[in-house]
N, C-alpha and C positions, 0 to 999 in steps of 0.2 A: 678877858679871861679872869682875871684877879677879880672882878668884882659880883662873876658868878661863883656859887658854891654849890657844892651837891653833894648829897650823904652815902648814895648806893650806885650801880649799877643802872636801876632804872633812871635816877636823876640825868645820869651821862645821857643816856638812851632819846630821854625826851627831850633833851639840849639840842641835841646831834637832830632829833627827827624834825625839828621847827627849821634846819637849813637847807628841807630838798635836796641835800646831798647827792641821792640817787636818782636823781630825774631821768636823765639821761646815761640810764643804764639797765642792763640785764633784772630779772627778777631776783635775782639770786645772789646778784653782783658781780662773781665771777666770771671776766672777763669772756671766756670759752663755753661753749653749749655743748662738745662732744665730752663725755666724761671721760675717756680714756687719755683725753689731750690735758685735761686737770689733773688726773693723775698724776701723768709725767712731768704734768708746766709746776705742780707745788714742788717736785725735785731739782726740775731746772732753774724754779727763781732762786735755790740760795745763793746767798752770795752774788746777787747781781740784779740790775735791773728788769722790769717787766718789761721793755721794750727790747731786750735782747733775747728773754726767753718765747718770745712772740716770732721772731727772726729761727731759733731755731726750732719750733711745731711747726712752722711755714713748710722749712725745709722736709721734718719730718712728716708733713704731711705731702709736700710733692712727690716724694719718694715713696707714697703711698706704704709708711711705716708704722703706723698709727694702728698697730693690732699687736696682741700679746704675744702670739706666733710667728711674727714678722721680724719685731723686736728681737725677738730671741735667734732666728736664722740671721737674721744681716751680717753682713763682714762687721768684724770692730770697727776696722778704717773708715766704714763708710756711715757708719752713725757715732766716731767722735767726728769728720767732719761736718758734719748735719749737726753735729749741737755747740760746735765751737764757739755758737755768739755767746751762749750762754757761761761760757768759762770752765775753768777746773774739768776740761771735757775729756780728759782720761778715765779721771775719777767719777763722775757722771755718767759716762757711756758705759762703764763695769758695772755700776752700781742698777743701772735701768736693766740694762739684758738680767741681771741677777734677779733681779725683781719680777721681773716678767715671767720668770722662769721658776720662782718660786710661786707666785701667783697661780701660775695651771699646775703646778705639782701636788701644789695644799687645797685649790679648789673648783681645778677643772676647768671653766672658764671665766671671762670675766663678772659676766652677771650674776653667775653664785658667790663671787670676794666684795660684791657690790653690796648682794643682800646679807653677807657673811662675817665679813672679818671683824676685826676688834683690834682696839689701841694697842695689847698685849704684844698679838701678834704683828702690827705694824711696827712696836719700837724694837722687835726682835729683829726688824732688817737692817742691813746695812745700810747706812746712809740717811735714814728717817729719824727725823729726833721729834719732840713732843709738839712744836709746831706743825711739822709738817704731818704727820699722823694726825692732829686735830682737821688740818686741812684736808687731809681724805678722805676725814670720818665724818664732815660738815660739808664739803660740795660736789665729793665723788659716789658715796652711801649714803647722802642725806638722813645721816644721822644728828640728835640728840648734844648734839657736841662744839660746843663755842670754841672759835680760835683765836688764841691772845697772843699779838707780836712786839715788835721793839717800838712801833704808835701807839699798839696800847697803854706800853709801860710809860713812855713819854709823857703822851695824854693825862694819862690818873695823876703823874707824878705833878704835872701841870696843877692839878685840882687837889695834891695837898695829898695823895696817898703812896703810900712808896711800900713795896714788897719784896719777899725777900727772894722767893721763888717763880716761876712762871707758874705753877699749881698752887699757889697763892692768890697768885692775881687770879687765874682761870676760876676755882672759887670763889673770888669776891664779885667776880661780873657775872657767874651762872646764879650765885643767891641772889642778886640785886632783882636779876628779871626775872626767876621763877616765883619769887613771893609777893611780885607785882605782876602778876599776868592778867589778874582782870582789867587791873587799872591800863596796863599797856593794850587787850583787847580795846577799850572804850577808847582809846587814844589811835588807836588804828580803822576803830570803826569796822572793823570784822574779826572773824577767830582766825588770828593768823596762826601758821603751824609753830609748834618751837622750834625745828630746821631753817625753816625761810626766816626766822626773829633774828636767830643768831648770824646767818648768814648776811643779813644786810644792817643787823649791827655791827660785827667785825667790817663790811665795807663803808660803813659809817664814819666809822674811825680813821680807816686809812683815808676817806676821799678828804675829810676833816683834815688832818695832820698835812695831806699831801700840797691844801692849796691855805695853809695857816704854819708860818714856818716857825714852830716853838722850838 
């Protein structure tokens, strides 16, 4: 690591793309192909492993709970203990049924909050802060929207950069790669979308960080 350098965003990008990182995985990265279970799995990882919040969409998916109107009719009892692997499952189970609930009130169903919402009104929920709102607006609406975590910040700081905010960092990795997008087409060999770029650069990172213990 010390004896590479790199000035941008893309620099990081094209480090991270020479180690096949994602071979062995989703197109997207994200672990889940049902959007509705990303939804809820970016609320249940905080604070806690991926392997616990996998444990509880298990559940909530045997319980056949994995719908917005579902969510919202269930006993409390019975989806905090469906998400207990996940932890803080008081606080988690209020915060999902609320959400779900605001979700068909502001936009009917899920597939118009898909094509619909915005950061704005994500950070206005309870519960959602600017990662996980990135996280929804990147692998549940396939939108425009990089997601920068505590690998991120690790990683750059690794590489000699340090910031002060997370919409700091989040700007200095969306300038690196929008003002290198031809050079990262020819480096990908096709027109990949900005959605899928950012999406398997934020997995880049973590699969990076996760098996390189800085």
């Amino acid at each position: 690591m010390q004896s590479i350098s790199i000035s941008n965003s893309y620099e990081l990008l094209k480090f991270l793309k020479e180690k096949n990182l994602l071979e062995n995985h989703p197109e997207y990265w994200w672990p889940n192909t049902s959007k509705i279970e990303i939804l809820f799995g970016a609320i249940l990882t905080q604070n806690t492993k991926w392997t616990n919040v996998e444990k509880s969409l298990k559940n909530l998916k045997d319980l056949d709970l994995l719908s917005l109107e579902k969510l919202i009719d269930v006993d409390l009892d019975i989806l905090i203990k469906a998400i207990t692997p996940s932890g803080f499952k008081n606080q988690k189970s209020l915060r999902i049924k609320q959400l779900a609930k605001n979700i068909l009130d502001k936009y009917d169903n899920f597939e118009i909050f898909c094509n619909s919402t915005n950061r704005v009104w994500l950070l206005n929920q309870k519960g959602i802060g600017l990662e996980t709102a990135d996280a929804i607006l990147c692998y549940v609406c396939n939108k425009d929207n990089i997601v920068v975590d505590k690998y991120t910040h690790k990683l750059v700081r690794n590489f000699g950069f340090e910031f002060d905010s997370y919409e700091d960092l989040k700007e200095w990795c969306e300038y690196g790669i929008n003002e290198n997008l031809d050079k990262i087409i020819e480096l990908y060999g096709y027109k990949i979308s900005l959605n899928k770029l950012y999406c398997r650069f934020h997995g880049k990172i973590i699969e990076f960080m996760k098996s390189n213990k800085l």
